[in-house]
N, C-alpha and C positions, 0 to 999 in steps of 0.2 A: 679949302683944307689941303695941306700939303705937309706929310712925314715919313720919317724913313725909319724900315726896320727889321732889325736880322730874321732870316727867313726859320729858324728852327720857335724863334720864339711868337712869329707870327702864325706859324704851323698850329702852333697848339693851343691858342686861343683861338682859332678860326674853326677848328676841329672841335672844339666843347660847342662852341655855338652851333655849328651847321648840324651836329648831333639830332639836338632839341626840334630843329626845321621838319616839319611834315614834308616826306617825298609830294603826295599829292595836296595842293592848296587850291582852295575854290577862289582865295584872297589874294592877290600877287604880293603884296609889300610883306607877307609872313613867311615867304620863301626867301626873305630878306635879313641879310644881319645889319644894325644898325651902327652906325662905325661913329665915336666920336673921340676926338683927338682934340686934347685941351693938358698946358702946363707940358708936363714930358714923359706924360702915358698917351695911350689908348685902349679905351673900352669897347669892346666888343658885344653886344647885345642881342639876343632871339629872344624868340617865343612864338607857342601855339597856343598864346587862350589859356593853357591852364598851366605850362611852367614858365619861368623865364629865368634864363641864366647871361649873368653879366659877366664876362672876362677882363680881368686890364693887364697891358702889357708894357713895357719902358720903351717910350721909343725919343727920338729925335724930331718933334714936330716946329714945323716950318709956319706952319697957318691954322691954327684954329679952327675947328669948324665939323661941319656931321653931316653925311648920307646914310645911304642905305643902297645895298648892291645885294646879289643874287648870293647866298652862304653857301650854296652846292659850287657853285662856279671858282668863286675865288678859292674854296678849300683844294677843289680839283686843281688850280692853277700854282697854287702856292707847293701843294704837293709836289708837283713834277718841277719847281724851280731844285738848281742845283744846291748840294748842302754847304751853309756856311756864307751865302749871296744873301747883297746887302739890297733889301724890297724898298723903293718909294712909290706912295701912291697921293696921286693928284686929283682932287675932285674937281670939275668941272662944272660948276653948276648951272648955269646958265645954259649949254647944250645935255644936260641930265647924262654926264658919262664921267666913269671914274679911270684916271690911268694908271696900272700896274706896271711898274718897271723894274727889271733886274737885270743885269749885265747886258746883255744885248737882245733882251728878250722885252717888246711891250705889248701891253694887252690892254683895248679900250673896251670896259664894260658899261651898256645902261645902270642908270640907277634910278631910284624914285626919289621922292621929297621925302624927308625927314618927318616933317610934321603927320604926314600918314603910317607913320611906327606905332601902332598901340604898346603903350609901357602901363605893367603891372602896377595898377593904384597899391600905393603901401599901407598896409595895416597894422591896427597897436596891435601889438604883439605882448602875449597877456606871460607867457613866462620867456625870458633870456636868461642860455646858461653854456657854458662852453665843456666839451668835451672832446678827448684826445683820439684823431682820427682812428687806432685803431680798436678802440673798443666802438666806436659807430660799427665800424666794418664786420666787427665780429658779428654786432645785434642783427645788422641787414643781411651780412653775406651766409648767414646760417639760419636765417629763416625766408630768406625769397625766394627759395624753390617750393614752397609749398601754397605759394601766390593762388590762388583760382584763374583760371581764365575764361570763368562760364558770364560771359558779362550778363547773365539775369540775377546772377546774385552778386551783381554791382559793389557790396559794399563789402567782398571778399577779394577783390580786385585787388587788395595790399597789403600793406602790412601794419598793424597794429600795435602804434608807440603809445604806451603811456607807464603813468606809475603803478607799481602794483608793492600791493603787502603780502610780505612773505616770511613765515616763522616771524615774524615781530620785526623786521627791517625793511624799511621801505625801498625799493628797486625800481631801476628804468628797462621798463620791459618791451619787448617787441613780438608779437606772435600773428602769425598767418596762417592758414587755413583753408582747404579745398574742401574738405568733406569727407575726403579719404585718407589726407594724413593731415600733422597740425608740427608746428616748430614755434616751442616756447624758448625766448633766449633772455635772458634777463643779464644785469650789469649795473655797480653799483652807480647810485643815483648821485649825477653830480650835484654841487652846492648851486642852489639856484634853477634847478627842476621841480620844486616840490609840489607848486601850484598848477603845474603845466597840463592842459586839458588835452584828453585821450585823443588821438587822429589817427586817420586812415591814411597811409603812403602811398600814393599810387606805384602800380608796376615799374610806368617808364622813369618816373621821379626815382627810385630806389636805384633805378638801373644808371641814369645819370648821376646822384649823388656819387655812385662806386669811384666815379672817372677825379672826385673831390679825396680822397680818402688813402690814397695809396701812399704820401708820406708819413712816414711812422713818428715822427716830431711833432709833425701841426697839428695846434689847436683846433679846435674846430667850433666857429659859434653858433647855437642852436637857436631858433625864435621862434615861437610856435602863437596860433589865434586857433580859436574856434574855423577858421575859414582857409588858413594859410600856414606854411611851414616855411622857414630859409636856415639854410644852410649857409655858412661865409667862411672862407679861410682867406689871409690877405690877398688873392689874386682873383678868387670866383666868388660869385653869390650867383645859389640855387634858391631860386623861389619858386613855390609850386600850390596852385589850391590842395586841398584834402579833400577826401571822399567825403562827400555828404549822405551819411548813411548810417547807422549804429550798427558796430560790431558782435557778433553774434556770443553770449556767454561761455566763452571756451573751456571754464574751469569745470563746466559741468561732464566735457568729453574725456576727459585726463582721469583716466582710471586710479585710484587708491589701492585696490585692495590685489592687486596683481601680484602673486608669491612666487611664481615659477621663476626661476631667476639661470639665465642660460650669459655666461660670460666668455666673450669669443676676439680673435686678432679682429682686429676692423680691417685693416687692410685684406689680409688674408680671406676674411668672408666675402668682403666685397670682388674680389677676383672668383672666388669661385659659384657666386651666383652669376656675374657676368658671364663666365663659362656657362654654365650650365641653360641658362635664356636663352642661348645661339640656339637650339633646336625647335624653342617655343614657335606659339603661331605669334605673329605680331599681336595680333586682337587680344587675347590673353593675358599674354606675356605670365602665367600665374609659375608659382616656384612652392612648390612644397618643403617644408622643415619638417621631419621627422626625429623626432628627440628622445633618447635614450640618454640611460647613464654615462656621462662622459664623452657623450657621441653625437654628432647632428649630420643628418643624411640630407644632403639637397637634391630634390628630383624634379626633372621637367617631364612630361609624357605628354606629346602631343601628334594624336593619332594620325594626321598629314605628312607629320612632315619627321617624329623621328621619337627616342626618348634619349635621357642622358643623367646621371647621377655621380655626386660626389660627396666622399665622404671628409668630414672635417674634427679633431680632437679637438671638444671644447670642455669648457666648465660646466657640470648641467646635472645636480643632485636630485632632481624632484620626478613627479609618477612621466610615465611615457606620455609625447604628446604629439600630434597632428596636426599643422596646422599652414596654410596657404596666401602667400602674399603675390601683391602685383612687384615685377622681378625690378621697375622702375624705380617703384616705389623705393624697395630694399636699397636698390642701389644707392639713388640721391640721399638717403636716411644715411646710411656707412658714409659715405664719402664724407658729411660734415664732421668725422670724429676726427678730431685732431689728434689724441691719446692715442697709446695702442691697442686698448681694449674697450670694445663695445656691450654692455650692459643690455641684453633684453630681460624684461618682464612683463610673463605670459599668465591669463589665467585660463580661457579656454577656448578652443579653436573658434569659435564666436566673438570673442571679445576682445575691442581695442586693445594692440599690446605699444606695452613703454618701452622708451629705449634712450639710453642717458649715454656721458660718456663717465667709465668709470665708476667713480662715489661723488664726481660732480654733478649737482642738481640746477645748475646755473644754465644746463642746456637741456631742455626736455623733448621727447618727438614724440607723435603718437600714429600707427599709421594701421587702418583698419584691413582686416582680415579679408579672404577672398575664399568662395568654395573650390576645392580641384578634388 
Protein backbone atom coordinates (compact mmCIF):
# COMPACT_ATOMS: atom_id res chain seq x y z
CA UNK A 1 0.00 0.00 0.00
CA UNK A 2 1.44 3.13 -1.04
CA UNK A 3 -0.44 7.03 -0.98
CA UNK A 4 -0.16 10.45 -0.47
CA UNK A 5 -2.05 13.01 1.32
CA UNK A 6 -2.49 16.61 2.29
CA UNK A 7 -1.79 16.82 5.92
CA UNK A 8 -5.04 18.92 7.09
CA UNK A 9 -7.19 16.39 5.48
CA UNK A 10 -5.46 13.48 6.81
CA UNK A 11 -5.57 15.35 10.36
CA UNK A 12 -9.10 14.91 10.57
CA UNK A 13 -10.02 11.85 9.59
CA UNK A 14 -7.22 10.42 11.78
CA UNK A 15 -8.64 12.59 14.66
CA UNK A 16 -12.50 11.07 14.29
CA UNK A 17 -10.98 7.64 14.33
CA UNK A 18 -8.41 7.71 17.10
CA UNK A 19 -11.45 9.56 19.12
CA UNK A 20 -13.53 6.09 19.20
CA UNK A 21 -9.79 4.14 20.39
CA UNK A 22 -9.96 3.15 24.08
CA UNK A 23 -6.92 4.80 25.89
CA UNK A 24 -6.48 1.53 27.82
CA UNK A 25 -6.84 -1.87 25.40
CA UNK A 26 -6.48 -5.27 26.97
CA UNK A 27 -6.47 -6.17 22.86
CA UNK A 28 -3.70 -4.50 20.91
CA UNK A 29 -5.05 -4.33 17.16
CA UNK A 30 -8.13 -2.11 18.83
CA UNK A 31 -5.63 0.60 19.81
CA UNK A 32 -5.50 0.39 16.02
CA UNK A 33 -7.00 2.31 13.08
CA UNK A 34 -7.49 0.28 10.10
CA UNK A 35 -6.07 2.04 7.02
CA UNK A 36 -7.37 1.10 3.62
CA UNK A 37 -6.43 2.75 0.36
CA UNK A 38 -8.29 1.69 -2.74
CA UNK A 39 -9.30 3.77 -6.24
CA UNK A 40 -8.35 7.52 -4.96
CA UNK A 41 -9.73 7.57 -1.36
CA UNK A 42 -8.86 6.32 1.81
CA UNK A 43 -10.71 5.04 4.71
CA UNK A 44 -9.97 5.25 7.98
CA UNK A 45 -11.56 2.73 10.47
CA UNK A 46 -11.75 2.14 14.70
CA UNK A 47 -13.71 0.63 16.90
CA UNK A 48 -14.12 -0.54 20.57
CA UNK A 49 -16.65 -3.37 20.43
CA UNK A 50 -19.48 -1.29 20.43
CA UNK A 51 -18.91 1.74 17.98
CA UNK A 52 -17.34 1.90 14.82
CA UNK A 53 -16.66 4.91 12.74
CA UNK A 54 -15.38 4.92 9.19
CA UNK A 55 -13.70 8.04 7.75
CA UNK A 56 -12.71 8.32 3.85
CA UNK A 57 -10.52 10.80 2.63
CA UNK A 58 -9.36 11.81 -1.33
CA UNK A 59 -6.01 10.99 -1.66
CA UNK A 60 -3.50 10.00 -4.40
CA UNK A 61 -2.94 6.16 -3.95
CA UNK A 62 -0.05 4.63 -5.61
CA UNK A 63 -0.77 0.79 -4.21
CA UNK A 64 -3.71 -0.60 -3.10
CA UNK A 65 -3.88 -2.30 -0.13
CA UNK A 66 -4.60 -2.07 4.11
CA UNK A 67 -2.90 -2.24 7.47
CA UNK A 68 -3.43 -1.33 10.63
CA UNK A 69 -1.02 1.03 12.77
CA UNK A 70 -1.32 2.52 16.35
CA UNK A 71 -4.47 5.66 16.07
CA UNK A 72 -2.81 7.49 19.09
CA UNK A 73 0.52 7.53 17.31
CA UNK A 74 -0.04 8.48 13.96
CA UNK A 75 -2.78 11.16 15.17
CA UNK A 76 0.15 12.62 17.55
CA UNK A 77 2.42 12.59 14.46
CA UNK A 78 0.22 13.97 11.81
CA UNK A 79 -0.57 16.70 14.35
CA UNK A 80 2.87 18.14 14.94
CA UNK A 81 3.53 17.78 10.89
CA UNK A 82 3.75 21.40 9.50
CA UNK A 83 0.45 22.96 8.09
CA UNK A 84 -0.30 22.49 4.28
CA UNK A 85 2.74 19.24 3.94
CA UNK A 86 2.01 16.91 1.53
CA UNK A 87 2.01 13.14 3.94
CA UNK A 88 3.01 9.64 1.95
CA UNK A 89 2.68 6.63 3.75
CA UNK A 90 4.27 3.34 2.72
CA UNK A 91 3.20 -0.06 4.19
CA UNK A 92 5.63 -2.43 4.34
CA UNK A 93 4.24 -5.63 4.78
CA UNK A 94 6.43 -8.15 4.90
CA UNK A 95 8.62 -6.50 7.89
CA UNK A 96 4.96 -5.32 9.68
CA UNK A 97 5.98 -1.34 9.50
CA UNK A 98 4.28 1.49 7.85
CA UNK A 99 6.26 4.68 6.73
CA UNK A 100 5.20 8.22 7.39
CA UNK A 101 6.75 10.74 5.38
CA UNK A 102 6.67 14.47 5.11
CA UNK A 103 9.12 17.01 3.88
CA UNK A 104 12.09 15.92 5.71
CA UNK A 105 10.52 14.44 8.42
CA UNK A 106 10.09 10.21 8.39
CA UNK A 107 8.66 7.98 10.75
CA UNK A 108 8.57 3.99 10.79
CA UNK A 109 5.71 2.68 12.72
CA UNK A 110 4.88 -1.27 13.59
CA UNK A 111 1.70 -2.33 12.34
CA UNK A 112 -0.34 -5.54 12.78
CA UNK A 113 -2.25 -7.58 9.98
CA UNK A 114 -5.22 -6.52 8.74
CA UNK A 115 -7.08 -9.70 8.94
CA UNK A 116 -7.02 -9.24 12.96
CA UNK A 117 -9.30 -5.89 12.61
CA UNK A 118 -12.65 -6.83 14.08
CA UNK A 119 -15.20 -4.87 11.62
CA UNK A 120 -18.76 -4.34 12.82
CA UNK A 121 -21.17 -7.16 11.19
CA UNK A 122 -23.92 -5.06 9.38
CA UNK A 123 -27.28 -5.29 10.16
CA UNK A 124 -30.86 -4.87 8.39
CA UNK A 125 -31.57 -1.90 9.39
CA UNK A 126 -35.48 -1.95 10.08
CA UNK A 127 -36.10 2.07 9.31
CA UNK A 128 -33.70 4.39 6.94
CA UNK A 129 -34.41 8.14 6.75
CA UNK A 130 -32.38 11.20 6.46
CA UNK A 131 -32.37 14.29 8.43
CA UNK A 132 -30.60 17.62 8.27
CA UNK A 133 -27.63 17.71 10.58
CA UNK A 134 -28.90 20.56 12.44
CA UNK A 135 -32.01 19.47 13.78
CA UNK A 136 -30.08 16.01 14.99
CA UNK A 137 -27.92 18.56 16.81
CA UNK A 138 -30.65 20.30 18.42
CA UNK A 139 -32.40 16.77 19.54
CA UNK A 140 -28.84 15.48 21.23
CA UNK A 141 -27.20 18.69 22.03
CA UNK A 142 -30.20 19.77 24.26
CA UNK A 143 -30.75 16.67 25.94
CA UNK A 144 -27.29 15.01 26.82
CA UNK A 145 -26.60 16.79 29.60
CA UNK A 146 -29.13 15.11 31.52
CA UNK A 147 -27.41 11.68 30.38
CA UNK A 148 -27.18 9.60 33.96
CA UNK A 149 -23.78 8.36 34.69
CA UNK A 150 -24.98 5.96 37.56
CA UNK A 151 -23.99 2.84 35.35
CA UNK A 152 -26.55 0.55 37.63
CA UNK A 153 -29.08 2.05 36.01
CA UNK A 154 -27.38 1.12 32.66
CA UNK A 155 -30.20 1.84 30.55
CA UNK A 156 -30.18 5.66 31.58
CA UNK A 157 -26.76 5.80 30.31
CA UNK A 158 -28.29 7.81 26.90
CA UNK A 159 -30.37 9.17 25.29
CA UNK A 160 -33.84 8.07 24.09
CA UNK A 161 -34.79 8.35 20.33
CA UNK A 162 -37.83 7.34 19.17
CA UNK A 163 -41.33 8.43 17.80
CA UNK A 164 -43.58 9.80 20.08
CA UNK A 165 -47.41 11.36 19.67
CA UNK A 166 -48.10 14.43 20.42
CA UNK A 167 -51.45 16.65 20.46
CA UNK A 168 -52.21 14.41 17.29
CA UNK A 169 -48.87 14.67 15.35
CA UNK A 170 -46.42 12.30 15.21
CA UNK A 171 -42.62 13.49 16.46
CA UNK A 172 -38.99 12.39 16.46
CA UNK A 173 -38.22 12.59 20.08
CA UNK A 174 -35.21 12.31 22.01
CA UNK A 175 -35.23 12.44 25.93
CA UNK A 176 -32.76 11.44 28.80
CA UNK A 177 -32.85 11.31 32.23
CA UNK A 178 -30.98 11.02 35.48
CA UNK A 179 -33.57 11.06 38.14
CA UNK A 180 -33.11 14.44 39.08
CA UNK A 181 -33.69 16.32 36.01
CA UNK A 182 -35.15 14.88 32.53
CA UNK A 183 -34.75 16.89 28.80
CA UNK A 184 -37.66 16.25 26.48
CA UNK A 185 -36.66 17.51 22.80
CA UNK A 186 -38.83 16.67 20.10
CA UNK A 187 -38.55 17.68 16.05
CA UNK A 188 -40.69 16.97 13.27
CA UNK A 189 -40.55 13.41 12.12
CA UNK A 190 -38.74 13.05 8.99
CA UNK A 191 -40.45 11.13 5.84
CA UNK A 192 -39.17 7.64 6.39
CA UNK A 193 -39.03 7.41 10.43
CA UNK A 194 -42.42 6.23 11.03
CA UNK A 195 -41.53 2.68 11.71
CA UNK A 196 -38.27 3.19 13.44
CA UNK A 197 -38.07 1.32 16.72
CA UNK A 198 -37.27 3.11 20.14
CA UNK A 199 -33.21 2.96 21.09
CA UNK A 200 -31.09 3.97 23.64
CA UNK A 201 -27.87 6.19 22.50
CA UNK A 202 -25.15 5.65 24.42
CA UNK A 203 -23.06 8.71 26.16
CA UNK A 204 -19.93 8.16 24.07
CA UNK A 205 -21.93 7.46 20.68
CA UNK A 206 -23.89 10.89 21.22
CA UNK A 207 -20.73 12.54 22.12
CA UNK A 208 -19.11 11.18 18.72
CA UNK A 209 -22.03 11.60 16.48
CA UNK A 210 -21.63 15.73 17.69
CA UNK A 211 -18.06 15.65 15.76
CA UNK A 212 -20.81 14.50 12.40
CA UNK A 213 -23.17 17.29 12.70
CA UNK A 214 -21.50 20.71 12.75
CA UNK A 215 -22.34 21.47 8.94
CA UNK A 216 -25.46 23.24 8.78
CA UNK A 217 -26.00 21.90 4.89
CA UNK A 218 -25.47 18.10 5.25
CA UNK A 219 -27.93 15.61 5.21
CA UNK A 220 -27.56 13.25 7.48
CA UNK A 221 -28.53 9.48 6.87
CA UNK A 222 -30.23 7.78 9.82
CA UNK A 223 -30.44 3.66 10.00
CA UNK A 224 -31.60 2.22 13.02
CA UNK A 225 -32.17 -2.04 14.10
CA UNK A 226 -33.49 -3.09 17.24
CA UNK A 227 -29.65 -3.74 18.02
CA UNK A 228 -27.78 -1.00 16.07
CA UNK A 229 -27.84 2.77 14.95
CA UNK A 230 -25.53 4.62 12.07
CA UNK A 231 -25.16 7.66 11.30
CA UNK A 232 -23.52 8.61 7.59
CA UNK A 233 -22.88 11.78 5.96
CA UNK A 234 -20.76 11.30 2.62
CA UNK A 235 -17.30 11.30 4.57
CA UNK A 236 -18.13 9.34 8.02
CA UNK A 237 -20.33 6.60 9.05
CA UNK A 238 -20.99 6.23 12.82
CA UNK A 239 -22.13 2.85 13.89
CA UNK A 240 -22.69 2.06 17.34
CA UNK A 241 -24.79 -0.77 19.27
CA UNK A 242 -27.74 0.56 21.49
CA UNK A 243 -28.56 0.06 25.06
CA UNK A 244 -30.11 -2.99 25.60
CA UNK A 245 -32.31 -2.14 28.19
CA UNK A 246 -35.98 -0.45 28.27
CA UNK A 247 -36.31 3.08 28.97
CA UNK A 248 -38.04 4.04 31.84
CA UNK A 249 -41.92 5.68 31.18
CA UNK A 250 -40.99 9.31 31.33
CA UNK A 251 -44.32 10.70 30.56
CA UNK A 252 -45.27 9.75 33.88
CA UNK A 253 -42.61 12.31 35.61
CA UNK A 254 -43.58 15.55 33.41
CA UNK A 255 -45.92 17.25 35.68
CA UNK A 256 -49.42 18.68 33.94
CA UNK A 257 -51.00 20.38 36.33
CA UNK A 258 -48.10 23.03 37.47
CA UNK A 259 -49.81 26.76 37.47
CA UNK A 260 -47.31 28.96 38.93
CA UNK A 261 -45.82 30.40 36.09
CA UNK A 262 -42.49 32.64 36.93
CA UNK A 263 -41.12 34.12 33.37
CA UNK A 264 -37.50 35.33 33.48
CA UNK A 265 -34.11 36.51 30.91
CA UNK A 266 -32.34 33.09 30.69
CA UNK A 267 -29.36 34.57 30.27
CA UNK A 268 -29.73 36.93 32.84
CA UNK A 269 -30.82 34.18 35.48
CA UNK A 270 -28.33 31.95 34.68
CA UNK A 271 -25.51 34.50 35.61
CA UNK A 272 -27.03 35.29 38.66
CA UNK A 273 -27.39 31.91 39.98
CA UNK A 274 -23.69 31.21 38.85
CA UNK A 275 -22.95 34.24 41.19
CA UNK A 276 -24.66 33.41 43.78
CA UNK A 277 -23.28 29.20 43.87
CA UNK A 278 -19.68 30.76 44.50
CA UNK A 279 -20.36 30.79 48.21
CA UNK A 280 -22.16 27.28 48.38
CA UNK A 281 -20.35 24.22 49.79
CA UNK A 282 -19.57 22.05 46.75
CA UNK A 283 -21.59 19.10 48.31
CA UNK A 284 -24.80 21.09 48.16
CA UNK A 285 -24.48 23.27 45.67
CA UNK A 286 -28.60 24.02 46.76
CA UNK A 287 -29.92 27.78 45.48
CA UNK A 288 -33.02 28.96 46.95
CA UNK A 289 -35.90 30.93 44.75
CA UNK A 290 -37.96 32.83 46.71
CA UNK A 291 -40.96 34.24 44.64
CA UNK A 292 -42.87 37.16 45.29
CA UNK A 293 -44.92 39.44 42.90
CA UNK A 294 -42.88 40.40 40.29
CA UNK A 295 -39.63 39.53 42.23
CA UNK A 296 -37.32 36.33 42.60
CA UNK A 297 -34.66 36.51 45.32
CA UNK A 298 -31.79 33.97 44.78
CA UNK A 299 -30.06 32.91 47.95
CA UNK A 300 -27.23 30.58 48.89
CA UNK A 301 -26.52 30.30 52.75
CA UNK A 302 -23.99 27.98 53.57
CA UNK A 303 -22.85 28.04 57.18
CA UNK A 304 -18.93 27.18 56.29
CA UNK A 305 -18.07 29.09 54.15
CA UNK A 306 -20.46 32.25 53.58
CA UNK A 307 -24.11 33.57 52.40
CA UNK A 308 -25.02 35.55 49.26
CA UNK A 309 -28.17 36.87 47.52
CA UNK A 310 -29.59 38.46 44.53
CA UNK A 311 -32.31 39.85 43.57
CA UNK A 312 -33.89 39.72 39.96
CA UNK A 313 -37.22 41.63 38.22
CA UNK A 314 -39.22 38.84 36.82
CA UNK A 315 -42.72 37.97 35.51
CA UNK A 316 -44.30 36.06 38.43
CA UNK A 317 -48.26 36.72 39.35
CA UNK A 318 -49.27 33.90 41.58
CA UNK A 319 -49.23 33.17 45.72
CA UNK A 320 -45.45 33.42 47.35
CA UNK A 321 -43.28 30.61 47.04
CA UNK A 322 -40.16 28.76 48.40
CA UNK A 323 -38.53 26.59 46.83
CA UNK A 324 -34.68 24.97 46.34
CA UNK A 325 -32.70 23.51 43.47
CA UNK A 326 -29.30 21.96 42.87
CA UNK A 327 -27.31 25.34 41.45
CA UNK A 328 -26.02 22.68 38.61
CA UNK A 329 -28.82 21.58 37.91
CA UNK A 330 -30.36 25.30 37.29
CA UNK A 331 -27.47 26.20 35.47
CA UNK A 332 -27.15 23.29 32.59
CA UNK A 333 -31.37 23.72 32.43
CA UNK A 334 -30.75 27.99 31.41
CA UNK A 335 -28.07 27.59 29.38
CA UNK A 336 -30.05 25.14 26.87
CA UNK A 337 -32.61 28.25 26.19
CA UNK A 338 -31.77 29.57 23.19
CA UNK A 339 -34.77 32.41 23.27
CA UNK A 340 -34.59 35.21 25.65
CA UNK A 341 -36.93 34.07 28.09
CA UNK A 342 -37.23 31.12 30.21
CA UNK A 343 -40.67 29.85 31.23
CA UNK A 344 -40.85 28.01 34.82
CA UNK A 345 -43.79 26.26 36.04
CA UNK A 346 -44.08 25.66 39.66
CA UNK A 347 -46.61 23.84 41.78
CA UNK A 348 -45.06 23.37 45.03
CA UNK A 349 -41.88 23.35 46.83
CA UNK A 350 -42.17 19.40 46.60
CA UNK A 351 -42.98 19.09 43.23
CA UNK A 352 -41.14 18.56 39.89
CA UNK A 353 -41.04 22.03 38.36
CA UNK A 354 -41.21 22.58 34.29
CA UNK A 355 -39.38 24.68 32.42
CA UNK A 356 -39.94 25.31 28.58
CA UNK A 357 -38.40 27.95 26.37
CA UNK A 358 -40.98 30.56 26.02
CA UNK A 359 -44.66 29.32 24.41
CA UNK A 360 -42.37 26.56 22.80
CA UNK A 361 -43.33 23.10 23.91
CA UNK A 362 -40.86 21.40 21.32
CA UNK A 363 -38.21 21.68 24.32
CA UNK A 364 -39.33 20.36 27.71
CA UNK A 365 -37.09 19.95 31.07
CA UNK A 366 -38.13 18.78 34.23
CA UNK A 367 -35.59 19.05 37.14
CA UNK A 368 -36.48 18.06 40.77
CA UNK A 369 -36.67 20.12 43.76
CA UNK A 370 -34.02 19.97 46.77
CA UNK A 371 -34.71 20.89 50.63
CA UNK A 372 -32.46 24.15 51.81
Amino acid sequence: MKFSIERSALLKAVSQAQSVVERRNTIPILANVLIEAEGNEVQFRATDLDIEVVDKAAAMVERAGATTVSAVTLHEIVRKLPDGAQVSLTDDGAHGRLTVAAGRSTFNLATLPREDFPVMASSEYASNFTAPAPVLRRLFDKSKFAISTEETRYYLNGVYMHVAEDEGTRKLRCVATDGHRLARIDADLPGGAEEMPGVIVPRKTVGELRKLLDDDELEVAVSVSETKVRFATPHITLTSKVIDGTFPDYGRVIPSGNTRRLEVDASEFAQAVDRVATVSSERSRAVKMSLTEDRLVLSVNAPDSGAAEEELAVAYGDDKLEIGFNAKYLLEIASQVDRENAVFLFNSSGDPTLMREGNDTSAVYVVMPMRV
